[in-house]
GUVONU-525720 format. One line per field, with one value per residue (C-alpha): residue in three letters; chain; x, z, y. Coordinates in nm, 4 decimals. Layout:
// residues N
type: (ALA_...) $
mol: (A_...) $
xx: (X_...) $
zz: (Z_...) $
yy: (Y_...) $
This chain:
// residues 390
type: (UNK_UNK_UNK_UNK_UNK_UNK_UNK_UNK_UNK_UNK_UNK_UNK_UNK_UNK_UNK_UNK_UNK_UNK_UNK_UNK_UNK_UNK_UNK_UNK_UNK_UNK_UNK_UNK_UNK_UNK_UNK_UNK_UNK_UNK_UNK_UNK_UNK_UNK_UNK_UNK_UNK_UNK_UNK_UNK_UNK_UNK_UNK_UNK_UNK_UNK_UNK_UNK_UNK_UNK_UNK_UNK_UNK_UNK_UNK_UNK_UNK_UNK_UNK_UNK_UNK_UNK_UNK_UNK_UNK_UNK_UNK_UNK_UNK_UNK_UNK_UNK_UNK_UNK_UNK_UNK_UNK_UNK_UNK_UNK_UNK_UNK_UNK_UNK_UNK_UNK_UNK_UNK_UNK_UNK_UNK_UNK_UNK_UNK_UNK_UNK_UNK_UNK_UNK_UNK_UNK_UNK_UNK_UNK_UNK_UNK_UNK_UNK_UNK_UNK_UNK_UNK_UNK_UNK_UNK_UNK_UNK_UNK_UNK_UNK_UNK_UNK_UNK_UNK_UNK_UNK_UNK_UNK_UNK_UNK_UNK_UNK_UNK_UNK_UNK_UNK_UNK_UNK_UNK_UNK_UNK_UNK_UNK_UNK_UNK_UNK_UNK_UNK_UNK_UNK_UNK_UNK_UNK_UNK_UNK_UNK_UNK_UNK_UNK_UNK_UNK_UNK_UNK_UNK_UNK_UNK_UNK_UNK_UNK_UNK_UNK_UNK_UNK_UNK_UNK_UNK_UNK_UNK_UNK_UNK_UNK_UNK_UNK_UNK_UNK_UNK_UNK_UNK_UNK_UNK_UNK_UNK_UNK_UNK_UNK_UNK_UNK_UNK_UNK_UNK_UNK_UNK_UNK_UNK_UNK_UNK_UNK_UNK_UNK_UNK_UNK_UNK_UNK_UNK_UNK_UNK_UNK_UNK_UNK_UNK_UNK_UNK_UNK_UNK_UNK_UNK_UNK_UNK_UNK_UNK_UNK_UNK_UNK_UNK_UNK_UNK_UNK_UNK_UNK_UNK_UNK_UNK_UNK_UNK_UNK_UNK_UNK_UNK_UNK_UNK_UNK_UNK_UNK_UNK_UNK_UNK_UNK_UNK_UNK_UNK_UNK_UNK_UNK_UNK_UNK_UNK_UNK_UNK_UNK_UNK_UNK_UNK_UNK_UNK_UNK_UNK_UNK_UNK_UNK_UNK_UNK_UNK_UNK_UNK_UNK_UNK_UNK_UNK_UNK_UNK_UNK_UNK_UNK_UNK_UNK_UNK_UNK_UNK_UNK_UNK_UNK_UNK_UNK_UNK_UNK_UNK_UNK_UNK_UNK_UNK_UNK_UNK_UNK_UNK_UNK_UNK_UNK_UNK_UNK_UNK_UNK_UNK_UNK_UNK_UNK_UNK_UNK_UNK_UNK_UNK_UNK_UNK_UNK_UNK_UNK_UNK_UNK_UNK_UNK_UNK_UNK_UNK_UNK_UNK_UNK_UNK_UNK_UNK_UNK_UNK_UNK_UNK_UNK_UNK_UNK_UNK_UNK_UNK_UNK_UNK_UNK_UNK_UNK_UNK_UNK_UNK_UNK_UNK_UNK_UNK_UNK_UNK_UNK_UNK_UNK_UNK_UNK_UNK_UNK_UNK_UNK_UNK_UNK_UNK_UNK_UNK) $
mol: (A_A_A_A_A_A_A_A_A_A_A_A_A_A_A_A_A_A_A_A_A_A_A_A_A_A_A_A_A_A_A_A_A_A_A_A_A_A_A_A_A_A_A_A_A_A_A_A_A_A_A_A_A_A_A_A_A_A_A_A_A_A_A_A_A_A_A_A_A_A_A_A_A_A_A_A_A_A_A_A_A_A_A_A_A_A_A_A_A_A_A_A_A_A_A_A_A_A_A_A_A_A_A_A_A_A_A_A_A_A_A_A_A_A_A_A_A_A_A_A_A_A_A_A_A_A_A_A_A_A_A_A_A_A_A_A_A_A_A_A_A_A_A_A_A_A_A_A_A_A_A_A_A_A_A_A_A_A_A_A_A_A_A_A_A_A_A_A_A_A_A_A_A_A_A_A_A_A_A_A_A_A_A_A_A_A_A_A_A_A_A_A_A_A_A_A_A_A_A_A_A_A_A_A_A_A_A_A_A_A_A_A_A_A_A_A_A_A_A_A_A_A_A_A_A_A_A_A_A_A_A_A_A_A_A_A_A_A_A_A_A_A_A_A_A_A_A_A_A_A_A_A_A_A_A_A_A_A_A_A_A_A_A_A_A_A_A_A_A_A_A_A_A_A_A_A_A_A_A_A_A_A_A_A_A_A_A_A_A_A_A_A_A_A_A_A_A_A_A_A_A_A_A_A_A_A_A_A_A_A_A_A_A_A_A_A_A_A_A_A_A_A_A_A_A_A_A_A_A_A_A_A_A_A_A_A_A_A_A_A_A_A_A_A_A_A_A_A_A_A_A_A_A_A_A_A_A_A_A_A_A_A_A_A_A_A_A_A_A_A_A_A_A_A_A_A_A_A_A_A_A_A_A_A_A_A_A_A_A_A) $
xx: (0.1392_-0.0760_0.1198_-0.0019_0.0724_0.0429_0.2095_0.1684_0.3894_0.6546_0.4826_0.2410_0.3318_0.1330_-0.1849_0.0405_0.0981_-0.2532_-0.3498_-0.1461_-0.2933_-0.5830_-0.5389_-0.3054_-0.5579_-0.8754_-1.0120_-0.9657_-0.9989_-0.9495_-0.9293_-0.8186_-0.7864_-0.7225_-0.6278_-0.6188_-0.3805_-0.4764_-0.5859_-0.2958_-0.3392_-0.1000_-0.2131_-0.3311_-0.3020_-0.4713_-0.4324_-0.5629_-0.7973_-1.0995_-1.2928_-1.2464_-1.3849_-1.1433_-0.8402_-0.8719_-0.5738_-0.7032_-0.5462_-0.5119_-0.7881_-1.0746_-1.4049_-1.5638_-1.9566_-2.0080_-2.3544_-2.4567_-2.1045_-2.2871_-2.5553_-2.2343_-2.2022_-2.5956_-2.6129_-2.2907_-2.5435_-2.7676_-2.6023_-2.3931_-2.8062_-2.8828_-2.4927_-2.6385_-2.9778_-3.1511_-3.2898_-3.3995_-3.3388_-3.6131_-3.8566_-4.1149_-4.0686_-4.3544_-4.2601_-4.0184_-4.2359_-4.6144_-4.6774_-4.5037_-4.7505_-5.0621_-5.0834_-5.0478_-4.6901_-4.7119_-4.4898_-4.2330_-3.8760_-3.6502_-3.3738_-3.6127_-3.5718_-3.1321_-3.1481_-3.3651_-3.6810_-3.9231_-4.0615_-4.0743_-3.8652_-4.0671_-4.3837_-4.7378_-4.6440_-4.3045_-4.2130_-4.0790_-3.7082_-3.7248_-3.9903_-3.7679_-3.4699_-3.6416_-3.7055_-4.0387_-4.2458_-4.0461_-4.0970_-4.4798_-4.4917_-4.2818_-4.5275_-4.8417_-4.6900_-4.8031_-4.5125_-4.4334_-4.4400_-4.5211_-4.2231_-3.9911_-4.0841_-3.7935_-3.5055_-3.4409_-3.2255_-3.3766_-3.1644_-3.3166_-3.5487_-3.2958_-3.1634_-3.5016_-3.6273_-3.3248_-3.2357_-3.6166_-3.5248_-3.2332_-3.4110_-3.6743_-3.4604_-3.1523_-3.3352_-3.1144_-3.0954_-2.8668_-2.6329_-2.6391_-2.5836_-2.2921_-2.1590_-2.1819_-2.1019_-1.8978_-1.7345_-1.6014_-1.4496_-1.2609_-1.1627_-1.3441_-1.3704_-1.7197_-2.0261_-2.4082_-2.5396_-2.2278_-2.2120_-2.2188_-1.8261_-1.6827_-1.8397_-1.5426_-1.3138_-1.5485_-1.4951_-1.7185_-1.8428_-1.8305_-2.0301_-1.9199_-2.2053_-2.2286_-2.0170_-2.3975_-2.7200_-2.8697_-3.2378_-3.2153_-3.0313_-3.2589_-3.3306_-3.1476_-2.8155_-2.8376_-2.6721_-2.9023_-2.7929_-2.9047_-3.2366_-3.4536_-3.2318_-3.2536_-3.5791_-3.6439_-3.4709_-3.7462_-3.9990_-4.1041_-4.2579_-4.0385_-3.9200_-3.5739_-3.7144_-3.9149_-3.6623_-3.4530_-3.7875_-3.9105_-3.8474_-4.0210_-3.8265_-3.6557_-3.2889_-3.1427_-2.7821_-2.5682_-2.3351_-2.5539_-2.4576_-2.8421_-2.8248_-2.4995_-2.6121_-2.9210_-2.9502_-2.9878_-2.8676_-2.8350_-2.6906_-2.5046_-2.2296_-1.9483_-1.5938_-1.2451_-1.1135_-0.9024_-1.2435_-1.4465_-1.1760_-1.0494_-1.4519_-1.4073_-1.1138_-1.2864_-1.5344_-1.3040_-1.0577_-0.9533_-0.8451_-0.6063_-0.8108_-1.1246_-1.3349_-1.7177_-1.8295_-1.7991_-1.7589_-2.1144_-2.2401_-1.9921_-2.1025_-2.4733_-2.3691_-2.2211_-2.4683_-2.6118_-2.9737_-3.0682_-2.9509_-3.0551_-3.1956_-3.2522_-3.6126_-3.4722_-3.0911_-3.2176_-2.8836_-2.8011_-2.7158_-2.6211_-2.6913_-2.6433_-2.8334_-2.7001_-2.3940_-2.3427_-2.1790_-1.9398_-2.0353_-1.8687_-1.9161_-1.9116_-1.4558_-1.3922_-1.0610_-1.2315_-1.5158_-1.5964_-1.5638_-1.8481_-1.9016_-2.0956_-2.0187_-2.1598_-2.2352_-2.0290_-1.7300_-1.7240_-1.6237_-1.5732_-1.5179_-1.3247_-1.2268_-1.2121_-0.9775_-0.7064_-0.7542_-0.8615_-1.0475_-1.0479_-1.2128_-1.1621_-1.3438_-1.3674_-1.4923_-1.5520_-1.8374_-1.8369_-1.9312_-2.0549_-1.8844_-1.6240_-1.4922_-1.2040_-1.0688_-1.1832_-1.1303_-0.7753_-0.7063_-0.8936_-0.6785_-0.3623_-0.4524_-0.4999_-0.1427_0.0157_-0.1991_-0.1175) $
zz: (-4.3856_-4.6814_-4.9595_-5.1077_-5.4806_-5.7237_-5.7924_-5.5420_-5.7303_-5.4876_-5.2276_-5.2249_-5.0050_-4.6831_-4.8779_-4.9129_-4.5242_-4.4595_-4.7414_-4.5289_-4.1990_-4.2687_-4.3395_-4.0247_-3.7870_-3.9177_-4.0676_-4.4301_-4.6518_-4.9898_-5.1177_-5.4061_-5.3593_-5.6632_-5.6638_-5.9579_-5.8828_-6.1253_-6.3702_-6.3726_-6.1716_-5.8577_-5.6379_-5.7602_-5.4794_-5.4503_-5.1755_-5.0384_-5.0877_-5.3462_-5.2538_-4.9248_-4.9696_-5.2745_-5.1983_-5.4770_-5.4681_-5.5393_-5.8850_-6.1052_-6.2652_-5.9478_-5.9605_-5.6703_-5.6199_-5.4450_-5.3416_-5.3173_-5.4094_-5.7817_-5.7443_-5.7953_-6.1664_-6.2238_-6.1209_-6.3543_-6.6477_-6.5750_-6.5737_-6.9123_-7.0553_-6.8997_-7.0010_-7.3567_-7.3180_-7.3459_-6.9623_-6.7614_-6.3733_-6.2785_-6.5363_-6.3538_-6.4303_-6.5850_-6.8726_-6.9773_-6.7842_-6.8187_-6.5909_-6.2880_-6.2169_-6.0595_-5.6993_-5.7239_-5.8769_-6.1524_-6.0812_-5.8533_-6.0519_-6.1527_-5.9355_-5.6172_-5.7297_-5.7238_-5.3698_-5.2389_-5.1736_-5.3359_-5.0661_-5.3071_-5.0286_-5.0191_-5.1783_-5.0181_-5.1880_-5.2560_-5.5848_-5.6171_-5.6461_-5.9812_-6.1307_-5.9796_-6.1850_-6.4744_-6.4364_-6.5540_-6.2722_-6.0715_-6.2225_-6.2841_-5.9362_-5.8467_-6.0954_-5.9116_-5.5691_-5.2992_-5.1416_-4.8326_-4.7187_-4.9335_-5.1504_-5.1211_-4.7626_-4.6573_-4.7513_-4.6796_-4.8196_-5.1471_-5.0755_-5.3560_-5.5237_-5.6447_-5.9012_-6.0420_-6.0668_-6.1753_-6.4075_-6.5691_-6.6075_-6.7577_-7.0276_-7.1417_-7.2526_-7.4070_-7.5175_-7.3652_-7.0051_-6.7416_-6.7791_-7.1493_-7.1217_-6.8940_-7.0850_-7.3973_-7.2799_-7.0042_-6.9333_-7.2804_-7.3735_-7.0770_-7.0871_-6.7373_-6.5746_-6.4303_-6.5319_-6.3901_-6.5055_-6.5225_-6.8213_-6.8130_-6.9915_-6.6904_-6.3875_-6.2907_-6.1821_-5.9083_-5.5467_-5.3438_-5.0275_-4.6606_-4.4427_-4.0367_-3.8080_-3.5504_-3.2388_-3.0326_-3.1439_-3.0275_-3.1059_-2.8107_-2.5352_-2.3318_-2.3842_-2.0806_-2.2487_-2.5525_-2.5735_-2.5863_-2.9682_-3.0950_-2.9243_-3.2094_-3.5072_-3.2700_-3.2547_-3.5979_-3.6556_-3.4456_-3.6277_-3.9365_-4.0529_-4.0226_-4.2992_-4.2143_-4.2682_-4.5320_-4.7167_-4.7420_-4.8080_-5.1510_-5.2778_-5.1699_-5.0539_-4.8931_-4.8349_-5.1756_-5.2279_-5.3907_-5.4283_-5.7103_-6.0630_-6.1320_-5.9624_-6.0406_-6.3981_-6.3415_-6.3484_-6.0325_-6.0518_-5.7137_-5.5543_-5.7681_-5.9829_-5.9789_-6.0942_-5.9902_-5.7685_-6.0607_-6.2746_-6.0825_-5.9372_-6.3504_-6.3888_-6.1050_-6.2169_-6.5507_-6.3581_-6.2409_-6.5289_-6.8079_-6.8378_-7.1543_-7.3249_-7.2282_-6.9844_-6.8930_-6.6643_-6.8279_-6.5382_-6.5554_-6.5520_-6.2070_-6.0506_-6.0741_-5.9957_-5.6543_-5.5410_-5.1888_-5.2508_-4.9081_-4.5736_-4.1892_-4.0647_-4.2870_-4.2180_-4.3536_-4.1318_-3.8802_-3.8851_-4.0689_-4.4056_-4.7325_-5.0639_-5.4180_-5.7032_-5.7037_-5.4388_-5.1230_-4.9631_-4.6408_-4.3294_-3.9998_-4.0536_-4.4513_-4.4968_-4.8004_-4.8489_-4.8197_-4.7847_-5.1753_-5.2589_-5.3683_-5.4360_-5.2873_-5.0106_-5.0426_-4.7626_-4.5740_-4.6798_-4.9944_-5.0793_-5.4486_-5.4588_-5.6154_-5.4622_-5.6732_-5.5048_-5.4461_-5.7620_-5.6169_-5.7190_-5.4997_-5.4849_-5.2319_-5.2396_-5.0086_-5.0149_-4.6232_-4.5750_-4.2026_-4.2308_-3.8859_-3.6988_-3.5963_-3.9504_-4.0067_-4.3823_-4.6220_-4.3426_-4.3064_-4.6413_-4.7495_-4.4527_-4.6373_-4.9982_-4.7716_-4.6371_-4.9305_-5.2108_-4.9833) $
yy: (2.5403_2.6618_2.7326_3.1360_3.0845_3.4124_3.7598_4.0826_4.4190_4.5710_4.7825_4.5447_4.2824_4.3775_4.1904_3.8929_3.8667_3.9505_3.7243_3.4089_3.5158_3.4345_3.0706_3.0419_3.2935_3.2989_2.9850_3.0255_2.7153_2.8150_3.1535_3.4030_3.7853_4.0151_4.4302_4.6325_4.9833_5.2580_4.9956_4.7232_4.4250_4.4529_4.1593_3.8281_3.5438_3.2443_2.9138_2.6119_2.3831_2.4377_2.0935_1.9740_1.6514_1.5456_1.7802_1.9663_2.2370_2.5797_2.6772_3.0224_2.9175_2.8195_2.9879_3.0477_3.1672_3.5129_3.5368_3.9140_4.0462_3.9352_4.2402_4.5023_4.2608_4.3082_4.6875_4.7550_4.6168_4.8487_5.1330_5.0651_5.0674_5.4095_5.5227_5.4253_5.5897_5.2910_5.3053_5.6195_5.5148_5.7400_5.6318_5.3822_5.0441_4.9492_5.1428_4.8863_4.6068_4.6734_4.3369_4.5067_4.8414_4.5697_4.6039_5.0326_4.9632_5.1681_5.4832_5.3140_5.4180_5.2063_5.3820_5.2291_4.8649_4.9562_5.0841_4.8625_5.1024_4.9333_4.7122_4.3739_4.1948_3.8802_3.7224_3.6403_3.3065_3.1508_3.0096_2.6566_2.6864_2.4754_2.7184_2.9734_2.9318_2.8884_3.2478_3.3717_3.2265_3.4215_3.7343_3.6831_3.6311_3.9979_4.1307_4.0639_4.0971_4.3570_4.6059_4.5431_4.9113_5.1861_5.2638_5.5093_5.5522_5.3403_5.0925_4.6879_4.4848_4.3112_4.0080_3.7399_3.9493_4.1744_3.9680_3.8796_4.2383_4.4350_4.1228_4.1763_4.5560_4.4370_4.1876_4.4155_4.6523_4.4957_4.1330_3.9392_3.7842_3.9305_3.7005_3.6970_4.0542_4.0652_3.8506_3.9768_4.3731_4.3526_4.0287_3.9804_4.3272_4.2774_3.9231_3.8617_3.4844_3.5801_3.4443_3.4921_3.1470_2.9245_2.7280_2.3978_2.3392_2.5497_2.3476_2.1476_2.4646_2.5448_2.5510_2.3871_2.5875_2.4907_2.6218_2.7454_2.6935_2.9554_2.8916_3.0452_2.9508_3.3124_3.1904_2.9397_3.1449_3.3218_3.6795_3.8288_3.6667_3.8341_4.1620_4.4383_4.5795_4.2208_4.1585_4.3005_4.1337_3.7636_3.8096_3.8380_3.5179_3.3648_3.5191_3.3160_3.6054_3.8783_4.0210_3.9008_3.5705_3.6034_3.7986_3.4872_3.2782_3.3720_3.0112_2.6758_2.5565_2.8520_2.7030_2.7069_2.4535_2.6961_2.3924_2.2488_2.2527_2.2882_2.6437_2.7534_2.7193_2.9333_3.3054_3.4555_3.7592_3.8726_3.5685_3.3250_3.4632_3.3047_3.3902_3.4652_3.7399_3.8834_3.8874_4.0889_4.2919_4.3870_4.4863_4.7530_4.8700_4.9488_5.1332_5.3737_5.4182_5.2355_4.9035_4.7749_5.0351_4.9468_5.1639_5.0713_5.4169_5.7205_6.0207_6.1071_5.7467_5.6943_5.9668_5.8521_5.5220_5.5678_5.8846_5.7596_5.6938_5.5133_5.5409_5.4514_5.1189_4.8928_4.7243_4.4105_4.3337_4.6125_4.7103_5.0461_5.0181_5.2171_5.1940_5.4144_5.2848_4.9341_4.8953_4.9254_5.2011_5.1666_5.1648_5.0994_4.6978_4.7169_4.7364_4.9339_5.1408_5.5148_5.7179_5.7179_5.3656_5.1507_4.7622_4.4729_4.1997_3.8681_3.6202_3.4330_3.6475_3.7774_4.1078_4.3671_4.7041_4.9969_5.3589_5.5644_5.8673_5.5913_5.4485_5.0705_4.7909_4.5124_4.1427_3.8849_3.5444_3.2150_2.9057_2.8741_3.0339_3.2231_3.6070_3.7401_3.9937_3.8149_3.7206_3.9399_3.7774_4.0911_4.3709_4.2529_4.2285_4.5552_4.7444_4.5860_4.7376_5.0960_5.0828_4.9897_5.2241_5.5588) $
């Protein structure tokens, strides 16, 4: 039996059980869940393993990488420069990056590159993945790169290039990385263990990742199997040139081991922060309200934050999606706690949000990397928070 180590506040303790099913039910390896209440920290649970191969107990003190929950982290940077009046989100980009405007760029907002309008889903050519995370190849080569439909037409899911083209937005203005800038802004006037670009003294308290291969290889059953709402996304998989695909496929080559210290120590800001659950949860909490005096969003700045900006089928998942400038917005397979909440998930399981009406912020994170429809870890424990915050 897995021991659940941690502290959950009375009324609380429906995340605890949910928290435990999941390593007897579901699968769960090792895993941390945090939940801020009105800005104090109510729930913060941790268990299991954090290395698999070594037996490496999962501890207080574990980071664990969050792939795309780390654009809500990026978006929350640039919106703290706007809140300052240092960025307009509807100013086009180029006016903070002349580079970008080539290939009939030049008025595409910077709001577009948030919600994930501006067609820059994939490059003509992929970078190498060490030129890559050295960064400025990678954002030469987003400069000179075609859309891939004319923007503000229609929304898919910026799923690498996010982080390089926000995170450019980002440097321009403030001097300073992404990462350098979270740091500096957000993570340290609120004592956050979350870093974008994991420095090199902290790499032996993270969790290595395992990773569930599907129980149905889709791409080799025959079509007539398939059920009828997946056809079109399976065959996309197929496709090496479907945007799905090439998405995913912006670096040479295009599977990336988020397991190595070489890339956790890069900056990519849309898919390799790493942290704990009680980090990232403490930075939505100071989205919503204050935290230990410190507050990031002013009402103004939250409001613009979380106003829906895309919505429909996404042409990158083709699967509907949602999106304000930055984060996600729920959706029937996206588990949030209300209608108004607002975060990010991250693959394989991954999930940080806050609601703002109930007061919320929530992270979960996991080292067995699943996701899928079938993975039920963050919905159960996101249902928990809802009973108990009523």
């Amino acid at each position: 039996m897995t021991v659940i180590d941690g502290e959950v506040a009375a009324g609380f303790e429906p995340v605890r059980e949910a928290f435990a099913v999941n390593f007897a039910r579901h699968g769960e390896i090792g895993a941390a869940v945090g939940v801020y209440w009105h800005g104090r920290p109510v729930v913060d649970l941790w268990g299991g393993v954090a290395d698999s191969g070594t037996g490496r107990p999962w501890t207080r003190n574990t980071l664990q990488l969050v792939y795309s929950a780390t654009k809500g982290a990026t978006a929350t940077a640039v919106h703290l420069l706007a809140q300052r009046g240092v960025l307009n989100l509807d100013a086009p980009v180029a006016e903070y990056w002349p580079e970008f405007a080539a290939e009939g760029k030049a008025q595409i907002p910077v709001r577009w590159l948030l919600s994930h309008q501006a067609g820059l889903v994939a490059l003509d050519r992929p970078v190498p993945l060490a030129e890559a995370l050295a960064w400025q190849p990678m954002v030469n080569a987003l400069a000179a790169q075609r859309p891939m439909w004319t923007p503000g037409t229609a929304h898919g899911y910026h799923g690498r290039t996010f982080g390089w083209l926000v995170g450019e937005v980002i440097r321009r203005v403030s001097g300073r990385t992404p990462g350098r800038f979270f740091a500096d802004e957000i993570a340290a006037p609120l004592g956050l263990d979350f870093f974008i670009g994991l420095p090199a003294r902290e790499q032996g308290r993270v969790s290595r990742m395992v990773y569930q291969q599907p129980e149905v290889d889709f791409t080799a059953a025959p079509r007539e199997s398939i059920p009828e709402e997946l056809r079109e996304l399976v065959a996309s998989w197929s496709d090496p040139d479907s945007l799905n695909n090439r998405a995913f496929s912006v670096t040479d080559p295009a599977g990336i081991d988020f397991n190595s210290p070489q890339v956790q120590a890069a900056e990519m800001p849309a898919s390799n922060g790493i942290g704990t659950a009680r980090g990232l949860a403490r930075m939505y909490a100071a989205l919503i309200g204050e935290v230990d005096g410190v507050r990031l969003f002013t009402q103004d700045t939250l409001t613009s934050a979380t106003k829906k900006q895309a919505e429909g089928k996404d042409r990158v998942l083709l699967v509907p999606s949602r999106f304000s400038s930055g984060y996600m917005l729920p959706t029937e397979t996206t588990p949030m706690t209300g209608p108004d909440s607002f975060g990010h998930t991250g693959r394989g399981g991954s999930l940080a949000f806050a609601d703002p009406e109930r007061g919320i912020a929530f992270c979960y994170v996991t080292n067995h990397i699943i996701g899928g429809p079938d993975d039920m870890r963050a919905r159960a424990l996101a249902d928990a928070v809802r009973r108990s915050s009523v």
